[in-house]
N, C-alpha and C positions, 0 to 999 in steps of 0.2 A: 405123500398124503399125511404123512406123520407131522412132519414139518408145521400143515397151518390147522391144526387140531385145535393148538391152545388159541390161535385168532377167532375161529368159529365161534369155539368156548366163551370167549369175552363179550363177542357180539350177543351172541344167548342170552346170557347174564344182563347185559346192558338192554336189550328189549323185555326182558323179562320186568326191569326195574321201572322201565319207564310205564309200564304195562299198568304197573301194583300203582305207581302214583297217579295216572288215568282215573284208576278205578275210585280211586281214595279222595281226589278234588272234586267240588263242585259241582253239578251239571251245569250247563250254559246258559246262559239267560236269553228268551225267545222277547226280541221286541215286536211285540205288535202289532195289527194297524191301529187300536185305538189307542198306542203309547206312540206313533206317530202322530199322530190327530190331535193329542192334549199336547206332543211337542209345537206342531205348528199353531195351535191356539192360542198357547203360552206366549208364543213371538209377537202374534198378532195384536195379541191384550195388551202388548208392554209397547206395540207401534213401531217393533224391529222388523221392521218390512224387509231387510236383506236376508234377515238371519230366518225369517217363516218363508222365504222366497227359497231356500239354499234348502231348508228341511222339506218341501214338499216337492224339490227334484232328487232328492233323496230317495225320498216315498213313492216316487213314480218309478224308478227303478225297480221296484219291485215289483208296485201293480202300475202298469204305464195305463192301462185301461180303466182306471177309476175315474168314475162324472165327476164327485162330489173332492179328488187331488185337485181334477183339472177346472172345475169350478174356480176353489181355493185358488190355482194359480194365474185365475185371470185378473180374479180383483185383487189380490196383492200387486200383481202388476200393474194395477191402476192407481195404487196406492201407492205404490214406491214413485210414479210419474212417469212411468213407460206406458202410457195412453195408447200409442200406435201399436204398439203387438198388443196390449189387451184387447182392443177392440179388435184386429185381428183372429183372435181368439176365438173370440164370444160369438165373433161373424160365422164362424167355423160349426159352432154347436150352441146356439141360440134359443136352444129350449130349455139347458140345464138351467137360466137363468130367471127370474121372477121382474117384473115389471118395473119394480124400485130398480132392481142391479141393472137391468137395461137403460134405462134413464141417466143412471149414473155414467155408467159405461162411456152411451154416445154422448153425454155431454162432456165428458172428459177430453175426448177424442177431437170434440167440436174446438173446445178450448185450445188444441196443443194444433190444430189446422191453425188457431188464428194465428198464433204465437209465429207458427212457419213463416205464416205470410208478410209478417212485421220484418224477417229477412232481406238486406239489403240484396236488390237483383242482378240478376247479371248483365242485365242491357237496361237501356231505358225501356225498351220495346217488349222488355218481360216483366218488368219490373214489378206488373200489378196480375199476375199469370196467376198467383199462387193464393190471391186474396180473392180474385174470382173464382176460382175451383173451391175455394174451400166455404166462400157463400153458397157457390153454387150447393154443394154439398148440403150444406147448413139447412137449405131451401126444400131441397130432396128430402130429407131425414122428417122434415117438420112435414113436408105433405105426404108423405107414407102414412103418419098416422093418422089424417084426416083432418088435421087441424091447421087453422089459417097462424101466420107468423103472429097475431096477436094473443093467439092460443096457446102459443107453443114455451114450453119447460123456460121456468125464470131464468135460469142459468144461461139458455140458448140465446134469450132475448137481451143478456145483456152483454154475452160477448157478439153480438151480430153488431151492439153499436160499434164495438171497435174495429171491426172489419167495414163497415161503412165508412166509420171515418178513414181506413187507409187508403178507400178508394176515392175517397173527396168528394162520397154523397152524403155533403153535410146537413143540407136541409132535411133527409130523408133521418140522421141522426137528431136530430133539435126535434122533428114532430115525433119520433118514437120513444127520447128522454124524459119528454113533456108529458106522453100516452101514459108511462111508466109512473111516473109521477104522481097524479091525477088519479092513477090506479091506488096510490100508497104505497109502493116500493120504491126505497131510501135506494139511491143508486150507490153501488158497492164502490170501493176505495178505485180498485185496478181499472175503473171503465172513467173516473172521473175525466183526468187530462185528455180523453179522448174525446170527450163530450165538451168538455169546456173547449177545445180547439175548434171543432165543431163548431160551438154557439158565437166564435170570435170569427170564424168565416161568415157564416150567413147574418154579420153585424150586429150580435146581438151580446153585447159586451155585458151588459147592466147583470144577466142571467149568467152570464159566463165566471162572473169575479168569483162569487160563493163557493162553485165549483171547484176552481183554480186553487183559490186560498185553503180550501181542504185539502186540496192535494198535495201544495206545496208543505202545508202543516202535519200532515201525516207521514209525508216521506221526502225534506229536507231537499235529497237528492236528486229529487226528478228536478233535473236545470230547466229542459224545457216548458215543464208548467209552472215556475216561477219565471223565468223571460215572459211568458204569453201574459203573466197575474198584468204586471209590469205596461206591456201594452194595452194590456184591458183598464187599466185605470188611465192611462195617456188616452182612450176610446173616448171616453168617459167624460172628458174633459176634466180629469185631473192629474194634470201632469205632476203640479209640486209632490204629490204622493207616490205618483211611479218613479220621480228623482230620488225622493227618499228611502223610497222601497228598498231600491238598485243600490242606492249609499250604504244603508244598514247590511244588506247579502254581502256588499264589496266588504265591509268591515272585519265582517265575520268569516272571511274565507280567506287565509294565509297562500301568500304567489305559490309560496313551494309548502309541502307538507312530508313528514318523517315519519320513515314504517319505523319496521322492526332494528331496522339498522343502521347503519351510519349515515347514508344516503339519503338526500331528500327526492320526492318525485312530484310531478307537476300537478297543481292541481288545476282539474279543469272548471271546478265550480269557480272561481275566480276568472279565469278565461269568460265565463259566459255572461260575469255581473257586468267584467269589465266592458265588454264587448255591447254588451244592450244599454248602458247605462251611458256609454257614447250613444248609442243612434236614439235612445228617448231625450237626450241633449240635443239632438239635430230636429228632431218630429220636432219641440217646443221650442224651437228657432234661436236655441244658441248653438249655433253651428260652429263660431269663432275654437266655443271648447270642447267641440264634439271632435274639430280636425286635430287638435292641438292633441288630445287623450287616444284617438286613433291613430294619430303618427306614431308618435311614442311606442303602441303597441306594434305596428308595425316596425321597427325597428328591432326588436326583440324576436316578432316570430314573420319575417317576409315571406316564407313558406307558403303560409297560412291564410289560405282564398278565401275565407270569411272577412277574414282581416282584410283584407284587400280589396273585395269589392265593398265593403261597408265604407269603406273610405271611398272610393267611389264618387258611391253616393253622397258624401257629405260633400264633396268637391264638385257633383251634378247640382248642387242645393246652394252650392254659392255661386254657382253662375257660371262655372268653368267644364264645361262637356268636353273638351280634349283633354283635360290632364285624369276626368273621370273616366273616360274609353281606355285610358292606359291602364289605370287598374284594375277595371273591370279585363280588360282581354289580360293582365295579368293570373287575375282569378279562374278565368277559362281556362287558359294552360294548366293551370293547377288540379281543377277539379271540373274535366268536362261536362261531369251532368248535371254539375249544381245549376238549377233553376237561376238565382240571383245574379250571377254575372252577368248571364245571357237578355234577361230583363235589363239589365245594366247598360248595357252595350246598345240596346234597341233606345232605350229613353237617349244617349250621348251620341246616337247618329240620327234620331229626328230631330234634337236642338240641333247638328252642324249641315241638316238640310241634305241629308242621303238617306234618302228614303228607299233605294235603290238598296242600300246594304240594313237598312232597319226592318223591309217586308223578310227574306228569309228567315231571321231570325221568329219574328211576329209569327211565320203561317210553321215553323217547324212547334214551335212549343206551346203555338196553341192545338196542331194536331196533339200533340204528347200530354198535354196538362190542359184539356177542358175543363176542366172542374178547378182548378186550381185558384182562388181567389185573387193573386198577384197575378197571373198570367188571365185572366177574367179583366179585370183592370187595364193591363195593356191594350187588350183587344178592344175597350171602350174610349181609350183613349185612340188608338190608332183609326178606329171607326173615326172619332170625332174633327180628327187631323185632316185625315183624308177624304173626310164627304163632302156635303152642299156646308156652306157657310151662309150666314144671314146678318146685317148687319142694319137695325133700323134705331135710326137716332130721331129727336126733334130739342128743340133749345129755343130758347125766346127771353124776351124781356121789355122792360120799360124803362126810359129815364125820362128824368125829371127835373129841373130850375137850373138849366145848363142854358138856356135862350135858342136854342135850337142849333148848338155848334157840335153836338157832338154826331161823332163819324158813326156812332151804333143808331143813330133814329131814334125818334119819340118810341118808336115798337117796333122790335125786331120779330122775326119769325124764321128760324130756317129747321127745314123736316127733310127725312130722305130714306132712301132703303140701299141697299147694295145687295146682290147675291152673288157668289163664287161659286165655280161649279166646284166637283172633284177635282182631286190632280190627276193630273197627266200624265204619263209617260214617267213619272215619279220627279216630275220639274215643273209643271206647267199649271197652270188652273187660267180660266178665261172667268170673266165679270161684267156684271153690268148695272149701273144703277138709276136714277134719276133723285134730283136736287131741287128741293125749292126753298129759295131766302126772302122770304118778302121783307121789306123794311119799309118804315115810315118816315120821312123827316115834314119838316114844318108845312111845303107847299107842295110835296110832291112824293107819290107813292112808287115802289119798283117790286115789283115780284117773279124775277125769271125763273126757270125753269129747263132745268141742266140737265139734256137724257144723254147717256154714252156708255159705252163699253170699252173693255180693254184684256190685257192679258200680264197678269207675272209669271216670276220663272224664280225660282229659286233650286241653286243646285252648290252644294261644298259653301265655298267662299261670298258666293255671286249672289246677290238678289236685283233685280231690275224689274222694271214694269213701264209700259205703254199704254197711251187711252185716247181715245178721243172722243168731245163730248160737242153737244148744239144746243145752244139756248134758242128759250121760243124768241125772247127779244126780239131777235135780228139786231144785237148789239154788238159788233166787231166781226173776227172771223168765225170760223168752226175751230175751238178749243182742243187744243195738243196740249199732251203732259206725258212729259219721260223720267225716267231716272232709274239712277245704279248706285250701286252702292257692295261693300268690299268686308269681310270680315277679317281684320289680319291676325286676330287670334284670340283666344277665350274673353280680351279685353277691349279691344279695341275693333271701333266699328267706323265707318267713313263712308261716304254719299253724295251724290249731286242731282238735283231735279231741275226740270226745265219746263214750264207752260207757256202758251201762246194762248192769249185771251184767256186769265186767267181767274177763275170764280171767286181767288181770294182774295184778289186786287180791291182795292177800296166803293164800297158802295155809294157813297158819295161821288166818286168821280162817273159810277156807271150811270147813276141819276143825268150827269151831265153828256151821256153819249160818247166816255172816255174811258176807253180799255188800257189792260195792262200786257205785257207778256215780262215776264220773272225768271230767276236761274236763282240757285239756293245753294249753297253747301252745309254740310251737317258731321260732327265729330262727335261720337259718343264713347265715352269711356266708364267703363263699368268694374272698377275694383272688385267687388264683391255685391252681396245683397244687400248690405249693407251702405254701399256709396255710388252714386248713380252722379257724375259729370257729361256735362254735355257744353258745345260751341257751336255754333252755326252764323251764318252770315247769306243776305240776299240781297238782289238788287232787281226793283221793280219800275220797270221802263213804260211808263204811258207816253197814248198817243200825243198829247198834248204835248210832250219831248221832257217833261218830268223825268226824272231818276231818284229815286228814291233808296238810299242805301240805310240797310243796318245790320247791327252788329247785336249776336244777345250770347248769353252765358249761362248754368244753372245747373245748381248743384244739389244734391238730395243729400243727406247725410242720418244715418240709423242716430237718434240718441239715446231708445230704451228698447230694450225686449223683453218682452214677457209674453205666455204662453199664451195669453188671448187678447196683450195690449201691443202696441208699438208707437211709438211718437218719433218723428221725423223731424230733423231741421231743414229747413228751404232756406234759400237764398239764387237772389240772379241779378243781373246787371244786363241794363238794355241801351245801345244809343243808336241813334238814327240820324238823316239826313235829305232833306231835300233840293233842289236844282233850281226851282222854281217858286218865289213868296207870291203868285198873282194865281194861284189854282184852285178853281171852284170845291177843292174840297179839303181837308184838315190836311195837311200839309208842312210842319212847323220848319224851317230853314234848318234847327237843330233841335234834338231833345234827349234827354236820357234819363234813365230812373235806375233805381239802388230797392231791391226788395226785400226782405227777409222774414219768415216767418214758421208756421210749427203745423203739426199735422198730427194729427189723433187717429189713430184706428182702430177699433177696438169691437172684437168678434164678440157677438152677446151668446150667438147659437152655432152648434158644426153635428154633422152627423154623417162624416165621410165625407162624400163628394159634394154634399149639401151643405149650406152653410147662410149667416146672414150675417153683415158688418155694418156699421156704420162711420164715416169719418167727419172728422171735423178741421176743417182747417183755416187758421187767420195770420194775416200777413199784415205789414204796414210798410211802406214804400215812399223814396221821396223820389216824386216827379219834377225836374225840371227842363224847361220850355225856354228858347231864345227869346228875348223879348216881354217874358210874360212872369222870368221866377220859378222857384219852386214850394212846390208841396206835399203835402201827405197825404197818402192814401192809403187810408183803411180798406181790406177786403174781409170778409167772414164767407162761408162757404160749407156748408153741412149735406152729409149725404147717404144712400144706404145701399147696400148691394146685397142683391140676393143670386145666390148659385142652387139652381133647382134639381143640376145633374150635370153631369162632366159636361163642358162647352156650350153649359144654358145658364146663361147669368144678364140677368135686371139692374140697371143701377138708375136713380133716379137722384137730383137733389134741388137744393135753392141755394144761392148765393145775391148777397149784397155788397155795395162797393160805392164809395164816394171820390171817383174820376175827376179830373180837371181837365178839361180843353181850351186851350188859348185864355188861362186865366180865370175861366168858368168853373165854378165845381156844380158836378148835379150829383144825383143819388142813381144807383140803376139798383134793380131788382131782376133777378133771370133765375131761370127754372131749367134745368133740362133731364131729358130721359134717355136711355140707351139699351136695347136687346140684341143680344151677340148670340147667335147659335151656331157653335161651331168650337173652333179650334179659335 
């Protein structure tokens, strides 16, 4: 015990001392609640929402049952942009709140549902899951308080447009833009590009530019509301301005761009100029440089299913639908759910006549995308493909100081109609029309009338068709007409037809109670849109033991393009031959002509599927005739076409022409009209 005396001792001493400096400091400083309260105020006042969020769990620590902490901590929470637990919250104890912080609250909440919903889906099939629950929501919230969606908190009504637009009820967005409008509420920055895409779906571009061009001018970055500006002036019909547009954004947006360090990284604003500024070059019909700017990018990024079916398309636009289904099913592999391949793929197997493999696609994406304006479109097209077709012509004319030799009659007349049913079995359609050509010559009238039916069949490579037809005459037999014909690839096309008693044999020889039966061949070659070659040859056997061979040629050739002109070079080359110089009707032993001439076409109005053109086309030709020389002939020919809606187009015109027959020139004057409904 003796031993730990002096340790005790020390210990003593040492509480002793620490005892005296206890006594001697301080007392402690007691915070608060209203030194919590001006803490968290102080935060709020200065907009440090983490820092007033962090002191008022602080504060709850001590009193965890305080309204007016847990008040504070709902709207700071709404204020920092945690919307989902604020409202949370406030759902929880919904009295401590006043009618303003309520308002504010659920449209906070309202806001951060749409934002969800703009989240890329996990299916196609849910994809739109998250924008209907959170209207539905939206809908809910507004009729709790008794008020109709016109009623309801500014704020609500303008993020519902964006949630309408994500569901692709665009017109339901255009009539509530407009309400808004009309009311005097300037529509805020964040709703514009949703509304301007909006007003570009339900066609209505003129309203959409203003929009767009704010949007793009206030935030540079939104790519896809400067693409959409871009199309809306191409709408518009002003394409030289959406070239431009696209130019200038291309200028201004370097391939690659440099952060912070040595690396450069991609920039996609560039990607997107690049990318539209090819396809507003294919919309305005220079395709040559749309393919040429899309390869190129293609080479760079092959990956890249935009790039790929946009090229596509521009290879659909020059006339080649097999080298466009490769890109396009390129792009699919790529990116299954992109819409535009799949649209792709549907247009490149109706031009190759498989309609077999173009309906799946057609009935899956218009279950998925009703509302979708491109897939809207197809579905009006593929109606127009596949329905009733109608086809009613009429044509006529006079000539005049030819002494009665020529093969068209003092007055011609031929009118007629056709109808095609639907197709078939996705190959077949059946038809039936009736024909009447009356003609006049010097002493003698003819006007038959040609009723008949038939069937085509087009399927892959193959198109063929059979018919047969009776004139009332009782002039020859009952009229048979066959033919097939072969596609062997995006370019070349080949043919052969065969008729027995056939309507286009010479009306002069029918005058005389002389039929014909004919066989044809036909080679078409189609470089591009741009160049259209063709050859054919036939031989027309009358009863009389005539044979009548010829031979014709003719070539189209693109010489200008412009966004609403185009001018065409023509040229053809025709010879012929007959068996027999003693045949009651024009008949020359030999004859041939040299043509060449220009074509004007030039769209005055376009409004989508609508449209009206006029063309103008004059040739001059030298005709020569065995025995008789040759000569010139002038033709002019002026015309108009109107398209009222996909597969409903009017064309009507007049042409003049100074012919020569067996040395004769006369003047003809002719008129004709044509209404096509259908495909």
């Amino acid at each position: 015990m003796v031993v730990h005396r002096p340790l005790a001792l020390c210990v003593g001493l040492a509480c002793a001392t620490l005892a005296c400096w206890a006594h001697a400091a301080s007392p402690p400083t007691v915070i608060t609640r209203a030194d919590r309260l001006a803490e968290i105020g102080h935060y709020r006042d200065q907009a440090r929402w983490v820092d007033a969020l962090a002191a008022i769990e602080r504060a709850q620590l001590r009193e965890p049952n305080d309204d007016l902490l847990y008040k504070l901590q709902v709207l700071t929470l709404g204020d920092i942009g945690n919307a989902h637990r604020a409202w949370r919250l406030y759902q929880a104890r919904p009295n401590l709140f006043d009618q303003d912080q309520k308002a504010r609250l659920e449209a906070n909440y309202v806001a951060k549902l749409v934002n969800w919903s703009l989240a890329y889906g996990e299916s196609e099939d849910t994809r739109l899951v998250e924008a209907e629950a959170s209207l539905a929501e939206m809908e809910q919230y507004v009729e709790r308080d008794g008020t109709t969606q016109a009623q309801a908190p500014l704020r609500i009504r303008m993020d519902r447009l964006i949630l309408l637009n994500r569901l692709a009820r665009h017109a339901q967005v255009r009539d509530e833009a407009r309400a808004l409008q009309r009311e005097g509420h300037a529509l805020p920055d964040y709703v514009l590009p949703a509304v301007g895409d909006s007003l570009m779906a339900t066609q209505n571009p003129e309203e959409a530019i203003p929009l767009l061009e704010a949007a793009a001018k206030n935030d540079p970055s939104r790519f896809e509301s400067r693409s959409e500006l871009a199309y809306a002036y191409l709408e518009t019909e002003q394409a030289e301005k959406a070239v431009g547009y696209l130019q200038a954004w291309q200028k201004d947006e370097p391939a690659w761009r440099w952060g912070g360090g040595k690396t450069p990284f991609q920039n996609w604003a560039r990607y997107e100029a690049d990318l539209n500024l090819g396809m507003v070059r294919a919309y305005s019909g220079d395709l040559p440089t749309a393919q040429r700017e899309l390869e190129a990018l293609v080479e760079v990024g092959p990956g890249n299913g935009s790039l790929q079916t946009s090229l596509g398309s521009v290879y659909q636009m020059r006339g080649w639908p097999r080298r466009a289904l490769e890109r396009h099913q390129m792009a699919y592999t790529l990116d299954p759910r992109d819409i535009a391949p799949r649209l792709g793929m549907y247009e490149s197997y109706v031009q190759l006549q498989r309609d077999d493999l173009a309906r799946p696609l057609h009935d899956d994406l218009l279950a998925r995308y009703p509302s979708q304006p491109a897939v809207q479109r197809m579905d009006r097209d593929w109606r127009a493909h596949r329905g009733w077709q109608l086809l009613a012509k009429v044509e006529g004319g006079r000539s005049s100081g030819g002494g009665g030799t020529s093969p068209l009659g003092n007055d011609d007349l031929h009118y007629g109609v056709e109808v095609a049913s639907p197709v078939l079995n996705d190959r077949w359609r059946l038809f039936a029309f009736a024909d009447r050509r009356s003609v006049s010559f010097q002493d003698q009238d003819i006007d038959p009338l040609w009723i008949g039916a038939g069937v085509r069949y087009r399927f892959d490579r193959l198109d063929a068709e059979a018919a047969v037809m009776r004139p009332n005459d009782s002039i020859g037999d009952t009229g048979l007409r066959g033919g097939f014909g072969w596609q062997f690839n995006d370019r070349w096309h080949a043919g052969v037809t065969a008729a027995r008693n056939d309507p286009e044999a010479s009306m002069q020889a029918r005058v005389a109670g002389i039929t014909a039966d004919s066989v044809a061949v036909a080679v078409d070659y189609t470089r591009n849109e741009r160049t259209h070659w063709s050859f054919g040859g036939s031989r027309f056997r009358y009863d009389d033991g005539n044979r009548r061979d010829t031979l014709n040629s003719a070539i189209e050739q693109r010489l200008l393009t412009r966004p609403r002109l185009l001018i065409d070079g023509l040229g053809s080359v025709y010879t012929s031959r007959g068996s027999r110089d003693d045949a009651p009707y024009f008949n020359p032993s030999r004859d041939r002509s040299v043509e060449v001439g220009l074509r004007i076409d030039q769209q005055l109005w376009r409004h989508y599927e609508r449209h009206f053109r006029h063309r103008l086309t004059v040739s001059v030709g030298n005709y020569w005739q065995e025995g008789f020389g040759s000569s010139i002939i002038p033709t002019v020919a002026y015309r108009h076409e109107w398209q009222f809606d996909q597969g409903r187009i009017l064309e009507y015109g007049v042409s003049w022409s100074r012919p020569v027959y067996d040395g004769q020139r006369e003047r003809h004057i002719g008129f004709d009209a044509a209404l096509r409904w259908g495909e």
